[in-house]
N, CA, C and O atoms as a GROMACS GRO file, in nm:
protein
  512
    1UNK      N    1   9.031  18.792   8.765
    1UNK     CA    2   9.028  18.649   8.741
    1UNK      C    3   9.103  18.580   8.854
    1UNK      O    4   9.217  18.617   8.884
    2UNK      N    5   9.046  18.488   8.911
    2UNK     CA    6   9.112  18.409   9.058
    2UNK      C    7   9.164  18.295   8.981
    2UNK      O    8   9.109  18.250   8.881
    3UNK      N    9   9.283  18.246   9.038
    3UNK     CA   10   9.336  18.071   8.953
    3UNK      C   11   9.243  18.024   9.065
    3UNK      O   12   9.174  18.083   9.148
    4UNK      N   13   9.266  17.894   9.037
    4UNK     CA   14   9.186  17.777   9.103
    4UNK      C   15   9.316  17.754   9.251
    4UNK      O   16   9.433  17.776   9.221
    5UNK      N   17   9.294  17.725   9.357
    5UNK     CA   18   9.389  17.660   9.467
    5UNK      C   19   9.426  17.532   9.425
    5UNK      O   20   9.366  17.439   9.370
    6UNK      N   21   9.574  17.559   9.477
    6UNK     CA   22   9.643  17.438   9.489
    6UNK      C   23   9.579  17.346   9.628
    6UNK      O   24   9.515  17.365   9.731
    7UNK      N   25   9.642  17.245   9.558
    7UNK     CA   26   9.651  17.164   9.704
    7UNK      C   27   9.725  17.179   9.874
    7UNK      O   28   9.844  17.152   9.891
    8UNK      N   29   9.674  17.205   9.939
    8UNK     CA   30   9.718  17.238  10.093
    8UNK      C   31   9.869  17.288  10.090
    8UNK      O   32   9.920  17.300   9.979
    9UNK      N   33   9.920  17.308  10.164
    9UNK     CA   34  10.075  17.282  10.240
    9UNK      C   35  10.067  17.191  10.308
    9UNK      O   36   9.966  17.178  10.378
   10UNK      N   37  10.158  17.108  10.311
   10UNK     CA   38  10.165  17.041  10.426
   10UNK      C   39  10.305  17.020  10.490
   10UNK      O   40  10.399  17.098  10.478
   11UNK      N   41  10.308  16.920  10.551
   11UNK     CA   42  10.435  16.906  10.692
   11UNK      C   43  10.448  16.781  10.741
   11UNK      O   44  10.398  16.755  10.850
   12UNK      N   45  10.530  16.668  10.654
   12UNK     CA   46  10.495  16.522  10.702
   12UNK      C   47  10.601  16.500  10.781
   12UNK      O   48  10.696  16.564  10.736
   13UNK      N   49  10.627  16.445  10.870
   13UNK     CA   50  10.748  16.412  10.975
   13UNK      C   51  10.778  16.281  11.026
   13UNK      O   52  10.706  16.215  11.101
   14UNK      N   53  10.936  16.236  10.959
   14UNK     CA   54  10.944  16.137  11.039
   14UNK      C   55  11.111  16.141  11.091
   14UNK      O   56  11.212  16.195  11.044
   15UNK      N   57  11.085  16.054  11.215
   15UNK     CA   58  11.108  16.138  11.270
   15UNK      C   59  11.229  15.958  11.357
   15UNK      O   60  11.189  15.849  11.400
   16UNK      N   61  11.332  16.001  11.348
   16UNK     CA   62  11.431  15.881  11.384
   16UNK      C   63  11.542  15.901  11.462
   16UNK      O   64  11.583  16.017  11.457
   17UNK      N   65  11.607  15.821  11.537
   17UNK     CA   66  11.710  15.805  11.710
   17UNK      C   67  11.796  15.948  11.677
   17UNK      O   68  11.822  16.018  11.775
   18UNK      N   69  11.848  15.999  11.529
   18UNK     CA   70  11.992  16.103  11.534
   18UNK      C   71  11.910  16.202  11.421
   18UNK      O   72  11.984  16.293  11.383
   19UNK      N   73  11.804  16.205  11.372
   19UNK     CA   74  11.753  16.250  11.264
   19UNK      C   75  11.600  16.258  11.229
   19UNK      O   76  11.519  16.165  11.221
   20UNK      N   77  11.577  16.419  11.206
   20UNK     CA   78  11.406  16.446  11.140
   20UNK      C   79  11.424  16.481  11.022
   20UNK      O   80  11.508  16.559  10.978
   21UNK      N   81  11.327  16.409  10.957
   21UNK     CA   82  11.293  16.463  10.844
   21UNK      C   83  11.185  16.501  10.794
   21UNK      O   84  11.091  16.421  10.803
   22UNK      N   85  11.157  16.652  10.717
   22UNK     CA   86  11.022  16.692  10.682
   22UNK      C   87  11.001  16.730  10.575
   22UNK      O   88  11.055  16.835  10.540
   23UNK      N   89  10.911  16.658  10.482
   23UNK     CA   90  10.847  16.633  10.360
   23UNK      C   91  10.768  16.745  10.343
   23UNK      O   92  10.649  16.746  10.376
   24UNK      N   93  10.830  16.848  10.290
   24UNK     CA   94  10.735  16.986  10.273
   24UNK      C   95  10.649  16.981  10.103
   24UNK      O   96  10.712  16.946  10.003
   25UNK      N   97  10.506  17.020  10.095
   25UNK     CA   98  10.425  16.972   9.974
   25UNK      C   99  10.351  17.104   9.939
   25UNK      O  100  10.254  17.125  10.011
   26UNK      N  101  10.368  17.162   9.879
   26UNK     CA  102  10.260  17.265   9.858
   26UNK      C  103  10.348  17.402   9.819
   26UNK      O  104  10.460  17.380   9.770
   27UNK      N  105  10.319  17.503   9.832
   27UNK     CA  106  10.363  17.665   9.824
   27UNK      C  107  10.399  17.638   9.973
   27UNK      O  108  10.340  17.580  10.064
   28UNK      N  109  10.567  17.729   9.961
   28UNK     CA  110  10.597  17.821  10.092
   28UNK      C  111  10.607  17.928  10.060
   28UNK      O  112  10.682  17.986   9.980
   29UNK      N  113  10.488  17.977  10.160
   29UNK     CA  114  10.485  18.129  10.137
   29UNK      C  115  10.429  18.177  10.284
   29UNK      O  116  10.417  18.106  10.384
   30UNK      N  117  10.390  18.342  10.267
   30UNK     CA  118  10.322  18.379  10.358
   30UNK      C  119  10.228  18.281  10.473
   30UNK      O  120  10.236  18.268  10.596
   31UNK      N  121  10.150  18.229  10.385
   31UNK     CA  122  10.039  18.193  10.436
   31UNK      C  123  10.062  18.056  10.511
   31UNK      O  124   9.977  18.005  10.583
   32UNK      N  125  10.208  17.993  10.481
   32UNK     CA  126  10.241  17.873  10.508
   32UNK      C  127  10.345  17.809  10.624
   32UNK      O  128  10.344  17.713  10.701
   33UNK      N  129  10.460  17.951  10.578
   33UNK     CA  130  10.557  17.943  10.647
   33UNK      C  131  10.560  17.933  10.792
   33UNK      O  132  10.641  17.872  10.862
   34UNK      N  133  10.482  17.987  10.818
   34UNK     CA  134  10.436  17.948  10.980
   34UNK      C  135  10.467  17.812  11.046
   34UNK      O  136  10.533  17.763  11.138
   35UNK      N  137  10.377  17.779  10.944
   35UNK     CA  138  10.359  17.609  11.007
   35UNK      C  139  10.484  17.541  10.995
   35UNK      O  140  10.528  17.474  11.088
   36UNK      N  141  10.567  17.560  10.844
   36UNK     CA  142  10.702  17.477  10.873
   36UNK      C  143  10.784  17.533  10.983
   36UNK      O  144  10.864  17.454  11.034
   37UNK      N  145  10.779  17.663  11.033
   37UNK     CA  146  10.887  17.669  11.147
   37UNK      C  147  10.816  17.640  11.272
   37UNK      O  148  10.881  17.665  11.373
   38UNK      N  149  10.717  17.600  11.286
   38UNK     CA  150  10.657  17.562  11.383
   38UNK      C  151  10.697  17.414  11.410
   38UNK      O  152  10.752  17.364  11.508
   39UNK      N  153  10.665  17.373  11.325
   39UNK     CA  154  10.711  17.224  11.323
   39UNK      C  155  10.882  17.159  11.345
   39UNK      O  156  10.929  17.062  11.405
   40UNK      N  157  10.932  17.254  11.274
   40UNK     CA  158  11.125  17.274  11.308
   40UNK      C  159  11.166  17.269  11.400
   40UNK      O  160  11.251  17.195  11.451
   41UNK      N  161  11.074  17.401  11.454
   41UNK     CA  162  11.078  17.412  11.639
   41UNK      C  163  11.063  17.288  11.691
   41UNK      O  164  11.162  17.233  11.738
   42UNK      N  165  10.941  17.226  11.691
   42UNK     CA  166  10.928  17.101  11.799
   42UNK      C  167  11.005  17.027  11.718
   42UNK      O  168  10.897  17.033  11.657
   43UNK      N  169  11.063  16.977  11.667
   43UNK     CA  170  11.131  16.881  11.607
   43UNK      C  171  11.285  16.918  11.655
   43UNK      O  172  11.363  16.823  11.660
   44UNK      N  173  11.321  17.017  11.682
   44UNK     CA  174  11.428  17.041  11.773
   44UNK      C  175  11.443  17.023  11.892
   44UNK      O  176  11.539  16.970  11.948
   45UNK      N  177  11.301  17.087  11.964
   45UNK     CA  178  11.308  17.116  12.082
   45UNK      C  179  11.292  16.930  12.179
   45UNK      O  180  11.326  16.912  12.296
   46UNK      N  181  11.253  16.858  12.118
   46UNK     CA  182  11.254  16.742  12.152
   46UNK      C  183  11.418  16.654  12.168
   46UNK      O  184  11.524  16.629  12.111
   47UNK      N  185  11.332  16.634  12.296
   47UNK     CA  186  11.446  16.528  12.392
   47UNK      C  187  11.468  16.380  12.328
   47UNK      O  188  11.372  16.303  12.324
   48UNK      N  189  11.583  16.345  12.283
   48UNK     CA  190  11.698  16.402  12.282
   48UNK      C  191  11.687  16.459  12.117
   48UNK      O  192  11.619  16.404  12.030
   49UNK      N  193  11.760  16.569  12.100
   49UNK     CA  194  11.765  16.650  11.996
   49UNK      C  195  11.804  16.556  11.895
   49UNK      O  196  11.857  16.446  11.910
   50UNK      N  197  11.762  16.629  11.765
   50UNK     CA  198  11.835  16.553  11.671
   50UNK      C  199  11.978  16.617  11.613
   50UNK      O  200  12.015  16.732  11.633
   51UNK      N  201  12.051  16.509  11.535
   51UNK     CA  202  12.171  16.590  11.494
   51UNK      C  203  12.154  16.663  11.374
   51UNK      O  204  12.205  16.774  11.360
   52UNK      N  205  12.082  16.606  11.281
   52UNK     CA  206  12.030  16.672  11.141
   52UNK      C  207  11.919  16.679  11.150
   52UNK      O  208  11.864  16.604  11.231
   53UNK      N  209  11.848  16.763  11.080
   53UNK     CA  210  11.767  16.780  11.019
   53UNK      C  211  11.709  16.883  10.864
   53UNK      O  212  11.715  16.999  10.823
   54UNK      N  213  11.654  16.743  10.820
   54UNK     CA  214  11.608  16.704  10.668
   54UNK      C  215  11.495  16.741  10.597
   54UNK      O  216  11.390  16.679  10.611
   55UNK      N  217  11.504  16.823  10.532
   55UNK     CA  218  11.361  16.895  10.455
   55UNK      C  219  11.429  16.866  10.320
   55UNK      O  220  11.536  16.886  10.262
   56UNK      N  221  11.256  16.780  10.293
   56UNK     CA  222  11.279  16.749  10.195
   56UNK      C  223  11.161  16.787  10.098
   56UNK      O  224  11.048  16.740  10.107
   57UNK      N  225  11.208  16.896   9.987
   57UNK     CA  226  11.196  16.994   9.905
   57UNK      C  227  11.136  16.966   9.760
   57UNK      O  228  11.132  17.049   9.669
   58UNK      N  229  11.090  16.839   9.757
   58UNK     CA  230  11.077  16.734   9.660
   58UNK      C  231  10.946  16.824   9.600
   58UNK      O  232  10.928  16.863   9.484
   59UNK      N  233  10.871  16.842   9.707
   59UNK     CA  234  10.715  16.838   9.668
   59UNK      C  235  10.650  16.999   9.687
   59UNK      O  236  10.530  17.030   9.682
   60UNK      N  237  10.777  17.098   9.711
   60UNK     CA  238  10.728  17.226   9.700
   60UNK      C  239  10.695  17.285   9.544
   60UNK      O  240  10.764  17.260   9.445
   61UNK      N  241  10.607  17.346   9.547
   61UNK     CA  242  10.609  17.384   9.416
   61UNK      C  243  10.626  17.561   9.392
   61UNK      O  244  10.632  17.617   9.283
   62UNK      N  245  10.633  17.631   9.542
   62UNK     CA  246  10.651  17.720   9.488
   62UNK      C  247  10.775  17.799   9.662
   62UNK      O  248  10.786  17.726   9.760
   63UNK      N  249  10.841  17.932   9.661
   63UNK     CA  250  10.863  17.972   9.764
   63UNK      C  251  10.931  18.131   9.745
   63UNK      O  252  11.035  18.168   9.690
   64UNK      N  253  10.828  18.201   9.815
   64UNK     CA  254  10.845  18.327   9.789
   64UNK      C  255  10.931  18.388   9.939
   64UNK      O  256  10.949  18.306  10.029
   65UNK      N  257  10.966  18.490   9.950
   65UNK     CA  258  11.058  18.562  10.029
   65UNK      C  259  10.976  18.516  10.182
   65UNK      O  260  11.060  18.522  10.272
   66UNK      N  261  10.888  18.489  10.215
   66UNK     CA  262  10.840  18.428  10.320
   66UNK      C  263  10.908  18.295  10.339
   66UNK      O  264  10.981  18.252  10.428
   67UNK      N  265  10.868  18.251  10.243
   67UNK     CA  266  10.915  18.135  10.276
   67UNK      C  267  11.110  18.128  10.314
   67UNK      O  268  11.155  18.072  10.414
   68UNK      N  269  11.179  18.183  10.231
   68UNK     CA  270  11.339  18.184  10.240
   68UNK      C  271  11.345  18.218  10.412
   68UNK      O  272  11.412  18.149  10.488
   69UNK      N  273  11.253  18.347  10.461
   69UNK     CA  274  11.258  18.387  10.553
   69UNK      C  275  11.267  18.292  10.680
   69UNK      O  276  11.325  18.315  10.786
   70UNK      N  277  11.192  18.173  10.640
   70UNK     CA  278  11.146  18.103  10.739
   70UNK      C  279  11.273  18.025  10.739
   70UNK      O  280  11.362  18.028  10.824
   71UNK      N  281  11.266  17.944  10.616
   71UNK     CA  282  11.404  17.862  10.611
   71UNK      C  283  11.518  17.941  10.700
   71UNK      O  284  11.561  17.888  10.802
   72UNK      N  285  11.563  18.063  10.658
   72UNK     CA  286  11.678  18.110  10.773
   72UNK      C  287  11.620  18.117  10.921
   72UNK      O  288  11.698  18.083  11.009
   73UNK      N  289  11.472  18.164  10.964
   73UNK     CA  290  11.490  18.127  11.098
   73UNK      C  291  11.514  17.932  11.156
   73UNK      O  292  11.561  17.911  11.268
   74UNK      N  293  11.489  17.860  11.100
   74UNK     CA  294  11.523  17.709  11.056
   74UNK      C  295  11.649  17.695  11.099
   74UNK      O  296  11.684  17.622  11.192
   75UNK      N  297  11.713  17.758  11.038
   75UNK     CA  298  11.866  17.713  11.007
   75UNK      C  299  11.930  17.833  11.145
   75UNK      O  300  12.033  17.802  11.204
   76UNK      N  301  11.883  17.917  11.168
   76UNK     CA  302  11.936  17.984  11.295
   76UNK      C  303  11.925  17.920  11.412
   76UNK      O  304  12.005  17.902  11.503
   77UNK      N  305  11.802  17.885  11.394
   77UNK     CA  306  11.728  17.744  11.561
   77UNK      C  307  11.851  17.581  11.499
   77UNK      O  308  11.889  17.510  11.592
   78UNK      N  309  11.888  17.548  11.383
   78UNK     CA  310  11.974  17.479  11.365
   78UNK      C  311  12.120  17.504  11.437
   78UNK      O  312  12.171  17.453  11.537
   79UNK      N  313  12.156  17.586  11.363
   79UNK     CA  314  12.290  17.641  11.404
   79UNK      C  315  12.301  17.690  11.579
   79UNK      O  316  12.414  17.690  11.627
   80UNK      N  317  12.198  17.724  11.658
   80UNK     CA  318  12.228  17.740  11.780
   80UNK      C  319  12.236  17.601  11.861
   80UNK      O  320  12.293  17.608  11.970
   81UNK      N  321  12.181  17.469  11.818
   81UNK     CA  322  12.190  17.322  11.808
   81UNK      C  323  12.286  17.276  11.815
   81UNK      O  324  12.309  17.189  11.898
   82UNK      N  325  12.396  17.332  11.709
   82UNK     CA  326  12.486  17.235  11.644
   82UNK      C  327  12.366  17.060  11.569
   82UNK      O  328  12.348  16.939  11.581
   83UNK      N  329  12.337  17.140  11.524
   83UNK     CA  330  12.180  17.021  11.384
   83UNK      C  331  12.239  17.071  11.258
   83UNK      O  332  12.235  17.189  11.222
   84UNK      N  333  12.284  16.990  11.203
   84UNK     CA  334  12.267  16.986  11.021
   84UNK      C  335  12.171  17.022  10.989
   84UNK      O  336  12.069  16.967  11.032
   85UNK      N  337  12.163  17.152  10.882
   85UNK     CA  338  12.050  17.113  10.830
   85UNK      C  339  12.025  17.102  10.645
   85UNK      O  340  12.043  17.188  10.559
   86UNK      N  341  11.994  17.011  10.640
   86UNK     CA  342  11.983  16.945  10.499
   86UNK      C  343  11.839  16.970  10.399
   86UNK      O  344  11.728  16.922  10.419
   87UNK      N  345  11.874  17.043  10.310
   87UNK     CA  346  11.774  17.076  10.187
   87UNK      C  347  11.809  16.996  10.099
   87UNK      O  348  11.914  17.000  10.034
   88UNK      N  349  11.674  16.878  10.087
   88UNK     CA  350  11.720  16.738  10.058
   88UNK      C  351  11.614  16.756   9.887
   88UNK      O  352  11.498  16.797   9.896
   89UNK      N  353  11.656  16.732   9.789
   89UNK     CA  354  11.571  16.769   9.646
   89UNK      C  355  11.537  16.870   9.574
   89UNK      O  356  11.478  16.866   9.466
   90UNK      N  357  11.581  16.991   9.648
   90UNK     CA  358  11.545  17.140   9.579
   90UNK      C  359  11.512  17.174   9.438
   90UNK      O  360  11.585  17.190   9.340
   91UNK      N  361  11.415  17.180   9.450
   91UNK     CA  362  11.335  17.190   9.317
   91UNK      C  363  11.498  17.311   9.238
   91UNK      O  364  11.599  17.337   9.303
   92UNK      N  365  11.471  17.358   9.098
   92UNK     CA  366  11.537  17.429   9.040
   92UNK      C  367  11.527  17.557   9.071
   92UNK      O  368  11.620  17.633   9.095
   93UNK      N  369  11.360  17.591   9.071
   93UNK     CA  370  11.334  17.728   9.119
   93UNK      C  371  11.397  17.819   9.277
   93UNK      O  372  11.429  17.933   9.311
   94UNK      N  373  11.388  17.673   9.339
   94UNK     CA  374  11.480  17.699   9.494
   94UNK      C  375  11.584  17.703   9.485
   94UNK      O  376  11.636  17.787   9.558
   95UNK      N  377  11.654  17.645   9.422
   95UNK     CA  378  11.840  17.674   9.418
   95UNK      C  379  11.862  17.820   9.380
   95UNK      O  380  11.944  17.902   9.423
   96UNK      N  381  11.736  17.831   9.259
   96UNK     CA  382  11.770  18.001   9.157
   96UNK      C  383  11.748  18.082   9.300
   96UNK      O  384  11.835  18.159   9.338
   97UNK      N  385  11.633  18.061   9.373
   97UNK     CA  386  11.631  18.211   9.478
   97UNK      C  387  11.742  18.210   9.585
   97UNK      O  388  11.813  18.305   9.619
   98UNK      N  389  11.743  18.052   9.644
   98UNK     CA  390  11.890  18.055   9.715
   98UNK      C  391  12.017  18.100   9.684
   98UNK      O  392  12.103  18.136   9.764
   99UNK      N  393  12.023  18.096   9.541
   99UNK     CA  394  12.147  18.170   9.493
   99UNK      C  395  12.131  18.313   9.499
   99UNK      O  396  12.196  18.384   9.576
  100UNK      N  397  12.020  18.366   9.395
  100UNK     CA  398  12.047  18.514   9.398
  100UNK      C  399  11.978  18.598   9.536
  100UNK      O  400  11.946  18.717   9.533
  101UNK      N  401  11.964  18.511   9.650
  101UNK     CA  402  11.972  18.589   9.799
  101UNK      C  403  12.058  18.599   9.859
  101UNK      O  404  12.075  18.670   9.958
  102UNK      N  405  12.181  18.476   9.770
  102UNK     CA  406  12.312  18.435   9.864
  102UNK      C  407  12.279  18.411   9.990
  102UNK      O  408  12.333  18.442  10.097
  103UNK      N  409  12.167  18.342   9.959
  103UNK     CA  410  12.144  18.204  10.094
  103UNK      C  411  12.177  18.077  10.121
  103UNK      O  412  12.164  18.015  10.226
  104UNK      N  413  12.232  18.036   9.994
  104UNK     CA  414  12.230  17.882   9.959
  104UNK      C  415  12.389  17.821  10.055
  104UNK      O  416  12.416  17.726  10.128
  105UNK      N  417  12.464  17.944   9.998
  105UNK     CA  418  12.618  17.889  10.116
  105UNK      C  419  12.540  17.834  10.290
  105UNK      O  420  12.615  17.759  10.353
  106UNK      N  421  12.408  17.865  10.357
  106UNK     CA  422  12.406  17.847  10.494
  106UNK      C  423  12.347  17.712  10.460
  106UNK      O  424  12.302  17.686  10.571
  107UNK      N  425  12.317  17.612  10.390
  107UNK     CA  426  12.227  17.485  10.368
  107UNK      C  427  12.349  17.406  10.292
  107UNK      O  428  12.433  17.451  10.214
  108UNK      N  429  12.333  17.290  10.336
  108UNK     CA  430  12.381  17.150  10.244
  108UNK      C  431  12.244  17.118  10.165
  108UNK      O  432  12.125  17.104  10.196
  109UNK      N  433  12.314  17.114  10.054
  109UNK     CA  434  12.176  17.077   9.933
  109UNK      C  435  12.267  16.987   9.844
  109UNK      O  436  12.371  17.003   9.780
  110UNK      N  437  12.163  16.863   9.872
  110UNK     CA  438  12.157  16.730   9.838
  110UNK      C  439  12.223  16.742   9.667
  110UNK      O  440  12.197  16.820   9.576
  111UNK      N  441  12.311  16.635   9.676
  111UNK     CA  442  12.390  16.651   9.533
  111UNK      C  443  12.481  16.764   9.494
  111UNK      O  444  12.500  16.778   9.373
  112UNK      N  445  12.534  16.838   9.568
  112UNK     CA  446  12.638  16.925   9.535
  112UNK      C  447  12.726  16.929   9.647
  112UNK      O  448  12.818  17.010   9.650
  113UNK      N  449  12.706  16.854   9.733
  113UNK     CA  450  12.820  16.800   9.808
  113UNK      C  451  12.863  16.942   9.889
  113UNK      O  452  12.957  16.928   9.968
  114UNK      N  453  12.813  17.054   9.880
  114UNK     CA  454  12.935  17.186   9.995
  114UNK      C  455  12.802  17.208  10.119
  114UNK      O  456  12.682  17.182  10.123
  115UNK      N  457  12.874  17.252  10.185
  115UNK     CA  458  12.875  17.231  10.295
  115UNK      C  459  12.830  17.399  10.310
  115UNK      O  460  12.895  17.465  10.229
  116UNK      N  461  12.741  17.478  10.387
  116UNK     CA  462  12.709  17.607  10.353
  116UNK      C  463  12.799  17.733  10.393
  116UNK      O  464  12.845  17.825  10.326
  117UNK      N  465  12.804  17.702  10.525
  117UNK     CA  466  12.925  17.787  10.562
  117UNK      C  467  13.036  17.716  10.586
  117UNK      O  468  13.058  17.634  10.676
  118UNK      N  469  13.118  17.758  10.482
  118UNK     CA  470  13.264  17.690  10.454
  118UNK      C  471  13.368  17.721  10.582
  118UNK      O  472  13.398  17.834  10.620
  119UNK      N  473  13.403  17.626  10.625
  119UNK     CA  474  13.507  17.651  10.801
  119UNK      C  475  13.631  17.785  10.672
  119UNK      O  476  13.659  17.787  10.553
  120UNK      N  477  13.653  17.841  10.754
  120UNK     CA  478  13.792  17.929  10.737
  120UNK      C  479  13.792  17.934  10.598
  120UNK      O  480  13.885  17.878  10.540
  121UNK      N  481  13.697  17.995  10.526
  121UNK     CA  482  13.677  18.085  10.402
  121UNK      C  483  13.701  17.939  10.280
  121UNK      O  484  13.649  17.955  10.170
  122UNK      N  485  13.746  17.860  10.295
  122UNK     CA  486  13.762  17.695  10.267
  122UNK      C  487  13.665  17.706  10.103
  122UNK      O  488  13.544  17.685  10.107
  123UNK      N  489  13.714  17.732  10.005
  123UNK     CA  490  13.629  17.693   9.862
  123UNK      C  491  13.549  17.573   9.875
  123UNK      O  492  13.592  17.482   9.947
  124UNK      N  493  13.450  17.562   9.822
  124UNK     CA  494  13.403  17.439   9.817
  124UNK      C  495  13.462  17.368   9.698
  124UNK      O  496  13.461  17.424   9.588
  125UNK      N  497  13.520  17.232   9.714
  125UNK     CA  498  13.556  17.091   9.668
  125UNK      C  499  13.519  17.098   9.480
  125UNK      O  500  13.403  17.076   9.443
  126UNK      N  501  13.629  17.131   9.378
  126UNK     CA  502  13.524  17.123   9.242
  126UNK      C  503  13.441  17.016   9.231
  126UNK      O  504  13.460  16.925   9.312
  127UNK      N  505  13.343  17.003   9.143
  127UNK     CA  506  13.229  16.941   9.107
  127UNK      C  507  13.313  16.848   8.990
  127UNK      O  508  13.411  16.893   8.932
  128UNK      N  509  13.266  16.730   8.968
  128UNK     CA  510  13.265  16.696   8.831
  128UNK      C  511  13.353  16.530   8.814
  128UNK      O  512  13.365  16.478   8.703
   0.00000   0.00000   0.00000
């Protein structure tokens, strides 16, 4: 039995003087992940760089170990930058895999205020 397809992936970008941001929509997965680090790439590699950059997680509906995969090469092309990079809406299901990969410390994710890799072992700030 085949499900029916979702709607596309996509990769919307906009794109401003200190800051990109990209509106990711669909499954990250295998078949997808490509394209968002493709797009990361040029969105870095452009003159003059940005300081952050913003994926925004609003409209994923799904993200399997491909996809995490990609996100860390993201955040590696970030971090050799000095670029923020911000996981802006994370669905619930994304926080659960970011946690139990113990990925989530390398991303700032919107509304919990820490910062991913904490300077000098530094707790993150209580909540509440």
């Amino acid at each position: 039995m085949t499900g029916r397809p979702g709607p596309p992936f996509t990769v919307g970008v906009e794109a401003g003087p200190e800051a990109v941001r990209l509106r990711l929509v669909g499954d990250l997965d295998f078949d997808t992940t490509d394209l968002l680090v493709e797009r990361a790439r040029a969105c870095l590699a452009a003159e003059p760089g940005p300081r952050d950059l913003f994926l925004d997680c609003s409209g994923l509906r799904l993200c399997d170990s491909m996809g995490v995969a990609g996100l860390l090469l993201i955040h590696r092309g970030t971090t050799s930058r000095g670029v923020g990079l911000h996981l802006e809406n994370p669905p619930a299901f994304l926080r659960r895999v970011l946690d139990v990969t113990g990925t989530a410390r390398l991303f700032v994710l919107e509304g919990d205020g820490r910062r991913a890799e904490q300077e000098e072992g530094t707790p993150p700030a209580p909540s509440g």
